[in-house]
PALONU-91863 format. One record per atom (N, C-alpha, C): residue in one letter; residue number from 1; x, y, z. Coordinates in nm, 4 decimals. Example, Ala and Ser with C-alpha at 12.3 -4.5 7.8 and 13.67 -1.06 7.14 Angstrom:
! residues 2
{roza 'a', 1, {1.3190, -0.5690, 0.7800}}
{roza 'a', 1, {1.2300, -0.4500, 0.7800}}
{roza 'a', 1, {1.3200, -0.3300, 0.7800}}
{roza 's', 2, {1.2850, -0.2250, 0.7080}}
{roza 's', 2, {1.3670, -0.1060, 0.7140}}
{roza 's', 2, {1.2900, 0.0030, 0.7870}}
//
This chain:
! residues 57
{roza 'x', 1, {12.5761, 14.6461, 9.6443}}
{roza 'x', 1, {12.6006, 14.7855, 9.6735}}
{roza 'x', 1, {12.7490, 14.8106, 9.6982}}
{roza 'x', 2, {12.7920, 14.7355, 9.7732}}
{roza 'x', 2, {12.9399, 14.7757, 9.8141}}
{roza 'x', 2, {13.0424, 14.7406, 9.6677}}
{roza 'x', 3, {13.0099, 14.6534, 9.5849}}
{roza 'x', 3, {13.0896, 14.6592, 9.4228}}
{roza 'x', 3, {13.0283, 14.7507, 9.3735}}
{roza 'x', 4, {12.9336, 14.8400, 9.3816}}
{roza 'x', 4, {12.8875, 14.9383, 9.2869}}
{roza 'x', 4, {12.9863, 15.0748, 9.3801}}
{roza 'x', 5, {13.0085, 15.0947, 9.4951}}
{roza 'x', 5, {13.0274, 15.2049, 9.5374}}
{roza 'x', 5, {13.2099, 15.1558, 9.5491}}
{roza 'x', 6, {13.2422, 15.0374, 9.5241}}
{roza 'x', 6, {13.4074, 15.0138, 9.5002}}
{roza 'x', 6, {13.4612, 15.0421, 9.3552}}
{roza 'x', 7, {13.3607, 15.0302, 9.2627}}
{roza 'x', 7, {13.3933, 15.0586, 9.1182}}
{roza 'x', 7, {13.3946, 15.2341, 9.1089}}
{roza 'x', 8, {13.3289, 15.2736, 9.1945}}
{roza 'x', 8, {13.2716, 15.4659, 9.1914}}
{roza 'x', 8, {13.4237, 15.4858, 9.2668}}
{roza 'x', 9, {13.4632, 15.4341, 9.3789}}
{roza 'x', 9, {13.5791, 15.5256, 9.4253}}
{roza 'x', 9, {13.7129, 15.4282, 9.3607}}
{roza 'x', 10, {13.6716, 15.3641, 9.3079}}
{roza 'x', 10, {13.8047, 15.2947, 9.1744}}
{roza 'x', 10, {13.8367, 15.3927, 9.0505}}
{roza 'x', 11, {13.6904, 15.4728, 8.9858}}
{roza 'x', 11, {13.7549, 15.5686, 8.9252}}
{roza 'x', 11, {13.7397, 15.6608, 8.9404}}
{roza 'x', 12, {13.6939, 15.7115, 9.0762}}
{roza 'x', 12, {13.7294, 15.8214, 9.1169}}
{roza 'x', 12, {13.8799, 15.8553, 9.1513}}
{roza 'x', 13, {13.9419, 15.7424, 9.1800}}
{roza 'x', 13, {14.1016, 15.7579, 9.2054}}
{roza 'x', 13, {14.1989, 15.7337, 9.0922}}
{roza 'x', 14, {14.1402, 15.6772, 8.9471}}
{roza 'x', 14, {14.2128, 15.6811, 8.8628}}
{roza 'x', 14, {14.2575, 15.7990, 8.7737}}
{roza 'x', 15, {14.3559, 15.8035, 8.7330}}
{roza 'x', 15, {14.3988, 15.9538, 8.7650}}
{roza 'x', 15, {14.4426, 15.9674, 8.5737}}
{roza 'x', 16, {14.3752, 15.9047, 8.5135}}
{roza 'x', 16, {14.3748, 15.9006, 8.3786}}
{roza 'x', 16, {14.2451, 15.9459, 8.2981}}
{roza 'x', 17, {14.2677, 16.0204, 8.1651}}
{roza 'x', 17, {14.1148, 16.0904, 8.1606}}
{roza 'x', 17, {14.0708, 16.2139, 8.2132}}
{roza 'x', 18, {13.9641, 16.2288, 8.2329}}
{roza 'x', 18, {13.9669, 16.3791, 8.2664}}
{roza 'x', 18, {13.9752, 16.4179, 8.4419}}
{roza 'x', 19, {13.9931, 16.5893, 8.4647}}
{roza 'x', 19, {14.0945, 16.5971, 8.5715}}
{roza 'x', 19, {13.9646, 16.6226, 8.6619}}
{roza 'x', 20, {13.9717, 16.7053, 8.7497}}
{roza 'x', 20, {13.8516, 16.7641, 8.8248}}
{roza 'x', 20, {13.7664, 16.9008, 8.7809}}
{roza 'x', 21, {13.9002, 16.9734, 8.7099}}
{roza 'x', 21, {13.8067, 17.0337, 8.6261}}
{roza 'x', 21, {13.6891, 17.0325, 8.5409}}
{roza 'x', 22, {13.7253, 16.9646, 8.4606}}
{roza 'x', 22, {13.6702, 16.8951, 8.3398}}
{roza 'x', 22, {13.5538, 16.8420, 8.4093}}
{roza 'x', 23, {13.5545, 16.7916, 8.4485}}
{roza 'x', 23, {13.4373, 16.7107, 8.5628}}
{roza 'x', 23, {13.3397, 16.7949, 8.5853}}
{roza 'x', 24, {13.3641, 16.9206, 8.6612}}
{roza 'x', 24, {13.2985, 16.9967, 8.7028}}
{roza 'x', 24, {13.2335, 17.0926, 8.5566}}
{roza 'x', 25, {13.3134, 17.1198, 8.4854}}
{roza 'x', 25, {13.2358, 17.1555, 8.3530}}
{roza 'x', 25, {13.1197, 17.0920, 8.3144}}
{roza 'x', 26, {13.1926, 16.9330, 8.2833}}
{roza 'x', 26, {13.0926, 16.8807, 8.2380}}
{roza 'x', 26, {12.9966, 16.8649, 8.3468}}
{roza 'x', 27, {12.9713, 16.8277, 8.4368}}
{roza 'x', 27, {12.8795, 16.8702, 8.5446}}
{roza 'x', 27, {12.8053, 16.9698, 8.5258}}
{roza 'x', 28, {12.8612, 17.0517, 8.4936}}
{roza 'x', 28, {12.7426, 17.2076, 8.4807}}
{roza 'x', 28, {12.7158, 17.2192, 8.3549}}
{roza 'x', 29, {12.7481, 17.1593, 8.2380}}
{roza 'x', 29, {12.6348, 17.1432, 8.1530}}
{roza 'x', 29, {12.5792, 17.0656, 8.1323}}
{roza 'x', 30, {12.5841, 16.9531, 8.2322}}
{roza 'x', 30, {12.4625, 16.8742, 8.2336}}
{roza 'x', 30, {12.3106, 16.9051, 8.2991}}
{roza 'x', 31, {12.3352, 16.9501, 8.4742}}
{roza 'x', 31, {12.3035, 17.0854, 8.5191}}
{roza 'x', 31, {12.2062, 17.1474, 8.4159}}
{roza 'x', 32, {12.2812, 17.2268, 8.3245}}
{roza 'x', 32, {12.2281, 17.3322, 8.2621}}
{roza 'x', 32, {12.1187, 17.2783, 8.1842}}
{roza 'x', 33, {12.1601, 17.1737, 8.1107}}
{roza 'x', 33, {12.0630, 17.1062, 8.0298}}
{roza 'x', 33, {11.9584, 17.0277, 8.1076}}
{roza 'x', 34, {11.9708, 17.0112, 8.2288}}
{roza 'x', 34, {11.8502, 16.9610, 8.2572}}
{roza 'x', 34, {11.7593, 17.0680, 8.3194}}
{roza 'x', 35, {11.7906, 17.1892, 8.3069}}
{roza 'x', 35, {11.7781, 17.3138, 8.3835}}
{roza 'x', 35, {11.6504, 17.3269, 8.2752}}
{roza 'x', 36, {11.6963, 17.3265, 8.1875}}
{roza 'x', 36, {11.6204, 17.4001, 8.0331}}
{roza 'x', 36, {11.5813, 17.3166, 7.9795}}
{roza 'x', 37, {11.5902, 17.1835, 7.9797}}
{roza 'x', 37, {11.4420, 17.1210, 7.9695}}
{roza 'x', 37, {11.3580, 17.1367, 8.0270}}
{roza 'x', 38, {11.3644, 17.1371, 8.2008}}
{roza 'x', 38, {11.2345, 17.0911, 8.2866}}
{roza 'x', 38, {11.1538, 17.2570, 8.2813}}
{roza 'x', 39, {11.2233, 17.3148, 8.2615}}
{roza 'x', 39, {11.1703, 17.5117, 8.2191}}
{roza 'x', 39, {11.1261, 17.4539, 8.1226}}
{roza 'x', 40, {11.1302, 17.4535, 8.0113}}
{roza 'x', 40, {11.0351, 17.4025, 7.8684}}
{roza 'x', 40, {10.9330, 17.3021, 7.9304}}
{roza 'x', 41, {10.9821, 17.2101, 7.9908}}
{roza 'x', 41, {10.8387, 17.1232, 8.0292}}
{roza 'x', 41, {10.7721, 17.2011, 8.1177}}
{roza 'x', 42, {10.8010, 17.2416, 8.2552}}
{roza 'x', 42, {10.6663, 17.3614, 8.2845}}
{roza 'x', 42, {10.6188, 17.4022, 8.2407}}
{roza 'x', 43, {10.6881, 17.4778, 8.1665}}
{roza 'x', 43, {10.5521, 17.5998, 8.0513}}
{roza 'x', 43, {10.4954, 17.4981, 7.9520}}
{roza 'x', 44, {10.5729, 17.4448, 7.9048}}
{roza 'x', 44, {10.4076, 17.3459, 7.8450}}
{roza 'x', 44, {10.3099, 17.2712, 7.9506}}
{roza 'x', 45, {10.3280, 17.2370, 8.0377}}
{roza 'x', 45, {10.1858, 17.2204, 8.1550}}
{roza 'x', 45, {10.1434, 17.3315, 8.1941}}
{roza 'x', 46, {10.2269, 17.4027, 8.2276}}
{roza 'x', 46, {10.1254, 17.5260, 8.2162}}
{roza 'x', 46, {10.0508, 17.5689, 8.1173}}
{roza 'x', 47, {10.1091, 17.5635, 8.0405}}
{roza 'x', 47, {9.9953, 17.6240, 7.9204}}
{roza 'x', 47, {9.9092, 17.5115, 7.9086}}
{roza 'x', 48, {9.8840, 17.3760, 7.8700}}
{roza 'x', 48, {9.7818, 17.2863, 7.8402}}
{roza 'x', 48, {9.7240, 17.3000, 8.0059}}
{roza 'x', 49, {9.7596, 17.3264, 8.1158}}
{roza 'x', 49, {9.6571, 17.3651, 8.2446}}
{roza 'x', 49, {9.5388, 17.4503, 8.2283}}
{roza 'x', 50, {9.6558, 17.5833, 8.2214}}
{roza 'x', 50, {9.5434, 17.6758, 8.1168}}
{roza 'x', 50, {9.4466, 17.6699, 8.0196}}
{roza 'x', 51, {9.4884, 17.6127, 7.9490}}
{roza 'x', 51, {9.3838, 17.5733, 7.8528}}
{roza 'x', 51, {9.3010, 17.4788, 7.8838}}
{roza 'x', 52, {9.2853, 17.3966, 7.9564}}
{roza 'x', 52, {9.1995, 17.2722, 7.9990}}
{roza 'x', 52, {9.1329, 17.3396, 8.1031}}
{roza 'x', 53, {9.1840, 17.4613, 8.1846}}
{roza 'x', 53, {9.0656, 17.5159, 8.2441}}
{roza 'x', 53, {9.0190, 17.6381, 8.2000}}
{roza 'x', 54, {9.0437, 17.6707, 8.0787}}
{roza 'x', 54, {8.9550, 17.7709, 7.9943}}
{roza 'x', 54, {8.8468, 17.6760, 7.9624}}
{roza 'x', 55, {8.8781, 17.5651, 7.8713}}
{roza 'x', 55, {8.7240, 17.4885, 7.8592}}
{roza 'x', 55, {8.6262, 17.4175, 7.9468}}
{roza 'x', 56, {8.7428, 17.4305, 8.0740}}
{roza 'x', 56, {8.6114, 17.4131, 8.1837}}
{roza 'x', 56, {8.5127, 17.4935, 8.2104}}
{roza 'x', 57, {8.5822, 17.6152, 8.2637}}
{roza 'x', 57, {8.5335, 17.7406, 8.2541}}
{roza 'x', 57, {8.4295, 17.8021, 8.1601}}
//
């Protein structure tokens, strides 16, 4: 644990590559994209819910 969390603030301090901006962009469309998958995967359980208790019904 402590080499996994020395390598995280090793490049967190390297100051080559992208800035904090950039970071945060890409951050929010990652965010976003996992936003709008797990919305697409609800509504498909919802809908096969629905439907599995229409034929119960």
């Amino acid at each position: 644990m402590k080499n996994f969390k020395g390598k995280v603030v090793q490049f967190l301090r390297d100051e080559e590559g992208l800035e904090l901006a950039e970071y945060a962009v890409a951050g929010s469309l990652i965010v976003l994209a996992v936003v709008t998958a797990f919305t697409g995967l609800g509504t498909a359980i919802a809908g096969a819910i629905t439907k599995i208790t229409g034929h119960i019904t």
